[in-house]
N, C-alpha and C positions, 0 to 999 in steps of 0.2 A: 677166655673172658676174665676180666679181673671183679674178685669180690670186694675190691675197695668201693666206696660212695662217688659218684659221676657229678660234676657242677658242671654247665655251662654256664659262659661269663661274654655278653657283648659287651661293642665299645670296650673291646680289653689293650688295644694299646696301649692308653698313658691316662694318667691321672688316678684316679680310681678305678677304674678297671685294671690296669696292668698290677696295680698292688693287691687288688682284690686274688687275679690269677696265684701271685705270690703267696697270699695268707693260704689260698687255699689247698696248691702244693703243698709246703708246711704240714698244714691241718690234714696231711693224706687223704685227698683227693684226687680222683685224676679229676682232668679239668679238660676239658674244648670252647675255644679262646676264639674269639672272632670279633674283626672289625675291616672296616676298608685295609688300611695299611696293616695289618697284624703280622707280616712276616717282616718288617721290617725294623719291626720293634721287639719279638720275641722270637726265642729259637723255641723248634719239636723238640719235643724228651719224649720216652718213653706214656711218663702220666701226661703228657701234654699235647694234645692236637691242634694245630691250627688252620681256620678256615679264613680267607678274606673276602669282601664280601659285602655289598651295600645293605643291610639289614632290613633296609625297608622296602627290599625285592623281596615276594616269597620264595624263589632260588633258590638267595642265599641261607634262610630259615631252614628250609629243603635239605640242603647238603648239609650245615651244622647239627641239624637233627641226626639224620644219617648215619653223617661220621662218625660224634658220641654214640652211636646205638653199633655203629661196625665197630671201633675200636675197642670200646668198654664196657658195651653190652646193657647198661641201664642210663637216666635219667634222672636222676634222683635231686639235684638241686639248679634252679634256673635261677641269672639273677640277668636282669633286664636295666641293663646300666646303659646303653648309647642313649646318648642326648644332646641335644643341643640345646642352646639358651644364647638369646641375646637380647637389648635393653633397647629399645626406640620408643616417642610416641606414639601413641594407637595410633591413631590417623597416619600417622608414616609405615605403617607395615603394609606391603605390596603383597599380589595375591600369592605369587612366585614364593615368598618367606614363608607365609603361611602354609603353602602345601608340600615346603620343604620339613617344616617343623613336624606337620603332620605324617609326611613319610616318616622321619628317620624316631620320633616321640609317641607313636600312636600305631602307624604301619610297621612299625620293628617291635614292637610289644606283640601287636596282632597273631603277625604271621609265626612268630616261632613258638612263643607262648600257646598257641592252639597245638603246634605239632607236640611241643614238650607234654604238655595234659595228655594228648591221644596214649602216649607212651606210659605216663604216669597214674593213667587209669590203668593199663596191664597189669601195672605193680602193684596197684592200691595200694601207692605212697610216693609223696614227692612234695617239694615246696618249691613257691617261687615268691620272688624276692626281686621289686621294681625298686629302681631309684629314680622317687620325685622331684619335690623341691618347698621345703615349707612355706615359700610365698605365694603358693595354690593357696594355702589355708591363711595368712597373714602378709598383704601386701606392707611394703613398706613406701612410704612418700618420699619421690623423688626416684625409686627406683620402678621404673617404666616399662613393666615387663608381662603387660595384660594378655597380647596375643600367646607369647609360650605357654604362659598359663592356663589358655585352655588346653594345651594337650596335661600337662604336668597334673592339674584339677581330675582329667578324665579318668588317668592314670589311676589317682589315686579312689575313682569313685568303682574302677571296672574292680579293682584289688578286692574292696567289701564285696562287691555282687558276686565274685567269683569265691570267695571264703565260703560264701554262703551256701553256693550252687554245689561245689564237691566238698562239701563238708563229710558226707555221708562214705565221700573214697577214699577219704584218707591223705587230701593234697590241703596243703595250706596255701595261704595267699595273702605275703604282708606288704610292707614299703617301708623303704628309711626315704625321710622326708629332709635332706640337708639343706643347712642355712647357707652362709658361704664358708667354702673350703679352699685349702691351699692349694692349687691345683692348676695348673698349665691355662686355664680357661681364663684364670683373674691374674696373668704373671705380668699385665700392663697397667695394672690399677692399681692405686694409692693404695698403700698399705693401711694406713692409719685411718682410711674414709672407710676401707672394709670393715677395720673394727667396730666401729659404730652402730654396723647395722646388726647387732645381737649385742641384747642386755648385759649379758655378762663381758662384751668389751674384748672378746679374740676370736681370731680367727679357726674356724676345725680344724684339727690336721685331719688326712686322709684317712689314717686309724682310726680317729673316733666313727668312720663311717663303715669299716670294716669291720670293726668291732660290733657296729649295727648290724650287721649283715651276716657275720658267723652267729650270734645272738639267735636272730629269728628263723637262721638254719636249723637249727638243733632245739626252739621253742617248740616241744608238742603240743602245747594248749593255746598257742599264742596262733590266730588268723583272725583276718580281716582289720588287721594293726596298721595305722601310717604313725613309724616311731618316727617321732622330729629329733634329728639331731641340729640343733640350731641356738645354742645358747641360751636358750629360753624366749626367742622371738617368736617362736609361735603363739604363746602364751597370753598375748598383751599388748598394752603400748606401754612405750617406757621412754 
């Protein structure tokens, strides 16, 4: 078993997960890397296990749990990145979207999130680390995006209850809260419309969100946090 620090990373194929898997290699971690397509996007190393895997099955929560615990022997850092997001009018969200959102937003936070804790109580110590979306806390007009919201909201309301609940074992429980990022999700949309939507007039790079996320790894005092990475648009109207 290796005495380096253990991350588990969903939704690690592209975007922010797959750079997240990267910093965290780097940062001497191993890591167990999971999403539907994750072998097609990443190779096994030694620090790196991958599981694929519809996240919003408990199965799949099952085996990546597992795995990390056969290969590496601890848990020590979850970060709860798969997500989905997409913009319609309320009235146009079908029930179908809805309990997709809610599988892959809410059922893939659930189920692994609870097995990662069972482990992380053993240790009496361990963080986990959700990725929101700051327009739970600050909608913007014109972007239409009420139904994802409630899981991304929920997310962010289970992170304090859960700060709270194991405070006493030693697990934290934050959230980076991003505006829009550059990222494989928005590679069809006007560049210059994105800018608008945060005050300060750019888009995040993916860094700025990993850098959230190593941040509140290694914050000991810091739980029950949603840091907004978002330009300042959570802040206000502007």
């Amino acid at each position: 078993m290796s005495s380096k620090r253990t991350a588990v990373v969903t939704g690690a194929s592209r975007g922010i997960g797959a750079a997240l898997v990267e910093a965290l290699l780097n940062a001497g971690y191993n890591v167990m890397a999971t999403s539907r397509n994750i072998n097609q996007s990443l190779a096994a190393s030694p620090n790196l296990v991958l599981v694929a895997g519809d996240i919003g099955k408990k199965e799949t929560a099952t085996k990546v749990v597992e795995a990390a615990i056969e290969n590496f022997g601890s848990i020590d850092l979850l970060v709860t990145n798969a997500g989905i997001f997409s913009t319609k009018p309320f009235t146009d969200f079908t029930t179908d979207e809805f309990n997709t959102l809610v599988s892959t937003n809410l059922l893939g936070f659930l189920y692994i999130t609870q097995l990662a804790v069972a482990q992380m109580l053993k240790q009496q110590s361990g963080a986990v680390v959700s990725i929101t979306a700051s327009l739970a806390d600050q909608p913007i007009a014109g972007v239409n995006a009420a139904v994802p919201m409630i899981t991304k909201g929920g997310l962010n309301a289970v992170i304090k209850s859960l700060a709270i609940e194991y405070a006493k074992e030693g697990i934290r429980f934050n959230a980076v809260a991003p505006g829009i990022v550059n990222t494989p999700m928005h590679k069809d949309d006007p560049k210059e419309f994105l800018k608008t939507l945060q005050p300060m007039g750019r888009i995040a790079h993916v860094n700025d969100v990993i850098d959230a996320v190593l941040y509140l790894a290694h914050a000991d005092q810091v739980t029950g946090e949603v840091l907004h990475v978002d330009g300042g648009s959570h802040a206000g109207r502007w």
